[in-house]
C-alpha positions as CSV (number, residue, x, y, z in Angstrom):
1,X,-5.7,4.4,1.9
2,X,-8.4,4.6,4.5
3,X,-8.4,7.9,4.6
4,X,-9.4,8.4,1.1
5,X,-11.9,10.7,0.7
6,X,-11.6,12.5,-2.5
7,X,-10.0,10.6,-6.1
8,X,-8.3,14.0,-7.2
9,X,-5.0,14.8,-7.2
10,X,-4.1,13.5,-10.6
11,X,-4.1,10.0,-9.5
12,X,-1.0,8.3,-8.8
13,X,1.0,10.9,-10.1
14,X,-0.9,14.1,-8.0
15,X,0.1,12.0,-5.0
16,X,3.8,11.5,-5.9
17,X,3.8,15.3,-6.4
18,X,2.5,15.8,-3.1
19,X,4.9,13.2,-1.5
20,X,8.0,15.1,-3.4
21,X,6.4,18.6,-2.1
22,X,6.8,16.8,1.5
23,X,10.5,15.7,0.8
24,X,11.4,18.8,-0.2
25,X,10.5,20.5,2.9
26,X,12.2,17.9,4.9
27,X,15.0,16.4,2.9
28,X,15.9,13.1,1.6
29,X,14.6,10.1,3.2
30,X,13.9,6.4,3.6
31,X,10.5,5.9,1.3
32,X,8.3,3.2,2.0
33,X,5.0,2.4,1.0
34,X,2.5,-0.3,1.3
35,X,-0.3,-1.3,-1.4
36,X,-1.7,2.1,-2.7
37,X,0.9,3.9,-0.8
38,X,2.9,1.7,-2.7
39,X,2.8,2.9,-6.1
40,X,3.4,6.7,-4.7
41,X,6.9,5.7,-3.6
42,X,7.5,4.2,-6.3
43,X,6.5,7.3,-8.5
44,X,8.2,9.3,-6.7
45,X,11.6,7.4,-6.5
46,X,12.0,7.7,-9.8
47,X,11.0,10.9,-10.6
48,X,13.1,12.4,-7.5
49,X,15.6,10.0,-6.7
50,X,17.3,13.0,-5.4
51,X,15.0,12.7,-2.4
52,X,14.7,9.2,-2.1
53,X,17.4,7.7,0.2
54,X,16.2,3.9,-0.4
55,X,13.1,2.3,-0.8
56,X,10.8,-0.1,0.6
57,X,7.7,-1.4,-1.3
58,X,5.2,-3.7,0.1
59,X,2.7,-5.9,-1.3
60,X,2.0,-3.9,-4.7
61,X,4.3,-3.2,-7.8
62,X,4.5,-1.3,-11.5
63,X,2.3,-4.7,-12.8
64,X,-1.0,-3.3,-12.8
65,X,-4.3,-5.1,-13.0
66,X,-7.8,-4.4,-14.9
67,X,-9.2,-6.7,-11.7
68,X,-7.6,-5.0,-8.8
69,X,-10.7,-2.5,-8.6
70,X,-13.2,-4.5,-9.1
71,X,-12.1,-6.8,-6.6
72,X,-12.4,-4.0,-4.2
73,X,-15.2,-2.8,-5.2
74,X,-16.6,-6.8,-4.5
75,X,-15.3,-6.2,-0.9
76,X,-16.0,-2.8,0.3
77,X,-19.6,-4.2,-0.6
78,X,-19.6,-6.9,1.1
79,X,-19.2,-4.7,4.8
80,X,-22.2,-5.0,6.5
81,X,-22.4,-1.0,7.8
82,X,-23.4,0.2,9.5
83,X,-21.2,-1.5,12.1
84,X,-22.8,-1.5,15.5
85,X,-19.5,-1.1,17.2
86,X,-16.0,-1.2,16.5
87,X,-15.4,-4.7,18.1
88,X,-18.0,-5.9,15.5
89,X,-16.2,-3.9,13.0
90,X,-12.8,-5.5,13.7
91,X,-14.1,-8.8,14.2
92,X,-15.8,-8.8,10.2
93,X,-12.3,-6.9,9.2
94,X,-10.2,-9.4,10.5
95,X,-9.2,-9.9,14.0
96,X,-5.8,-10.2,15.0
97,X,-3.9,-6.5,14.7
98,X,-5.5,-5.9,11.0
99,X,-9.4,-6.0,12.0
100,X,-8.5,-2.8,14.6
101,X,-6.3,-1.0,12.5
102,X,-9.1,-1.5,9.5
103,X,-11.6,-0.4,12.3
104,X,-9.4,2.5,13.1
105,X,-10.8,4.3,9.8
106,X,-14.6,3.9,10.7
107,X,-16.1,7.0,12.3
108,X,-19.3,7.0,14.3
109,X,-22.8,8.2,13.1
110,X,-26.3,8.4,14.9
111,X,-27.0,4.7,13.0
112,X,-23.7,3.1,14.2
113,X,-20.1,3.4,12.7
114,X,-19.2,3.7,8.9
115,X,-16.0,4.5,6.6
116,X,-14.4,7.7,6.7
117,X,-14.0,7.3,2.8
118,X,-16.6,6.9,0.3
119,X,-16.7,3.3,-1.7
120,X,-17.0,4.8,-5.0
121,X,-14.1,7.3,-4.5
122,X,-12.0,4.2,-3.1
123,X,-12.8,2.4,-6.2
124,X,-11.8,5.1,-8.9
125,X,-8.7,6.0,-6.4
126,X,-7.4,2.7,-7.4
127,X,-8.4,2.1,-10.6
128,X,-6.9,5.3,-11.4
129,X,-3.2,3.9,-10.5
130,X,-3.2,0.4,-11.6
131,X,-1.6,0.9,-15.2
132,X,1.6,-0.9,-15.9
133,X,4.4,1.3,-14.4
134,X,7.4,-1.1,-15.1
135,X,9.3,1.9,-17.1
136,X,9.1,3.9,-13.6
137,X,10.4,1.3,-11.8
138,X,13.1,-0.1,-14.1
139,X,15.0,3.2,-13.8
140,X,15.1,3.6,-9.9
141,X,18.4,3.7,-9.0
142,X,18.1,3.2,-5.5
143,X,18.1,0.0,-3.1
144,X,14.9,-1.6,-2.7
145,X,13.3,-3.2,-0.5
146,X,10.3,-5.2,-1.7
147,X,7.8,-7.3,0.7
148,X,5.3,-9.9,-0.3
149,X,3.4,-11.8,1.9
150,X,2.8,-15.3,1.0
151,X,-1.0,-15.3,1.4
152,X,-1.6,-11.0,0.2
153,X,-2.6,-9.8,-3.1
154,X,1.0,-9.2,-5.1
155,X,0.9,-11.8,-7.6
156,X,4.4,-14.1,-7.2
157,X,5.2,-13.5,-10.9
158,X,5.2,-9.6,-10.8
159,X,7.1,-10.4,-7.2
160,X,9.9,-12.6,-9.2
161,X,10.1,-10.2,-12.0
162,X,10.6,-7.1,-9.5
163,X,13.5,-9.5,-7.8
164,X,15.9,-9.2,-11.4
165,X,15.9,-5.4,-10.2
166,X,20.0,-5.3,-9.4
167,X,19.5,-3.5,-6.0
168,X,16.6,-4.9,-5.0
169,X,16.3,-7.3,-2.2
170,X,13.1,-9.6,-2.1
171,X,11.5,-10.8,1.0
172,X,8.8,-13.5,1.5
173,X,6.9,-13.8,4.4
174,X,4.7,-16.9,4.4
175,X,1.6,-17.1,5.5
176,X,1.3,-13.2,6.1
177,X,-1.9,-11.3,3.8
178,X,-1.7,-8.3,2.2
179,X,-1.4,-6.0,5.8
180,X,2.2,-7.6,6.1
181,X,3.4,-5.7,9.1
182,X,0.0,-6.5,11.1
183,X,0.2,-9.7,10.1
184,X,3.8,-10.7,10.9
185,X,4.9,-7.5,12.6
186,X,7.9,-9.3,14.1
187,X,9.5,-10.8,10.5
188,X,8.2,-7.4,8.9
189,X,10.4,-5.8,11.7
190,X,13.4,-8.0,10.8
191,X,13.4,-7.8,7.2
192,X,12.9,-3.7,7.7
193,X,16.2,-3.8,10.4
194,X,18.3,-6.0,8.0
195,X,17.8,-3.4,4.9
196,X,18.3,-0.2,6.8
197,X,21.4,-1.6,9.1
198,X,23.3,-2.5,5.7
């Protein structure tokens, strides 16, 4: 998602074309995908389950959410670039292991260090996949892993909904945000282990 710096592709669906294109080269595989990256596994596990050994979502779902943009949009806002250096940077984005890896997607210019993506093309990417995709993910006939952390952005009702999904298994991780394997890399690690060592 940081890296973001162009909304074509077709939306969610260019990107689960691309993603499939990959998978074909390389053959069926474990799919997982975090917030944006999210909905492209999802996409693309039910378009191609035939590439698409299981699948492991994390902190997003087929919901969808008029807000979710916006909400961004509020945020990406609110960053005071230009950073003067990435300590700054990672200190506003964070701390802990998320401020770096947040920081990892800034890129240095003559008036100190700014995205690699553009806000408004951030904004439309997203906007341009949160429609309701519970059709999609009703019909994936794979196991699932799906990750929430207590404190992220996945809604707990869309969470308990996903959870009636007969090969899914639901993980909680309290008190982690929405980066759920910065936050909690050790119970992200776990919960990861347990699914794939079934």
């Amino acid at each position: 998602m940081r890296q973001a710096r162009s909304a074509g592709g077709g939306g969610g669906a260019g990107r689960a074309a691309d993603t499939v294109a990959a998978l074909t080269g390389i053959g069926p595989a474990v799919v997982v995908g975090q917030s944006l990256g999210c909905h492209t596994a999802m996409l693309t596990a039910a378009a191609r389950p035939d590439l698409v050994t299981r699948l492991v979502l994390v902190e997003a779902g087929p919901q969808g959410g008029d807000g979710t943009a916006d909400s961004i949009d509020r945020w990406l806002a609110s960053w005071p670039v230009p950073f003067p250096d990435l300590a700054a940077a990672a200190e506003f984005l964070g701390g802990g292991l998320v401020g770096p890896a947040w920081a990892g997607g800034l890129r240095e210019h003559p008036d100190g260090w700014r995205p690699v993506f553009e806000h408004d093309v951030m904004v439309a990417t997203v906007a341009g996949v949160h429609a309701p995709r519970w059709a999609e993910f009703t019909r994936i006939d794979r196991d699932i892993l799906l990750v929430r952390g207590t404190a992220g952005f996945m809604a707990a009702d869309e969470f308990a909904r996903m959870a009636e999904h007969p090969r899914l298994t639901a993980v909680e991780v309290e008190g982690a945000g929405h980066d759920v394997h910065l936050d909690s890399p050790q119970q992200w690690r776990d919960a990861l282990t347990r699914f794939l060592s079934r």
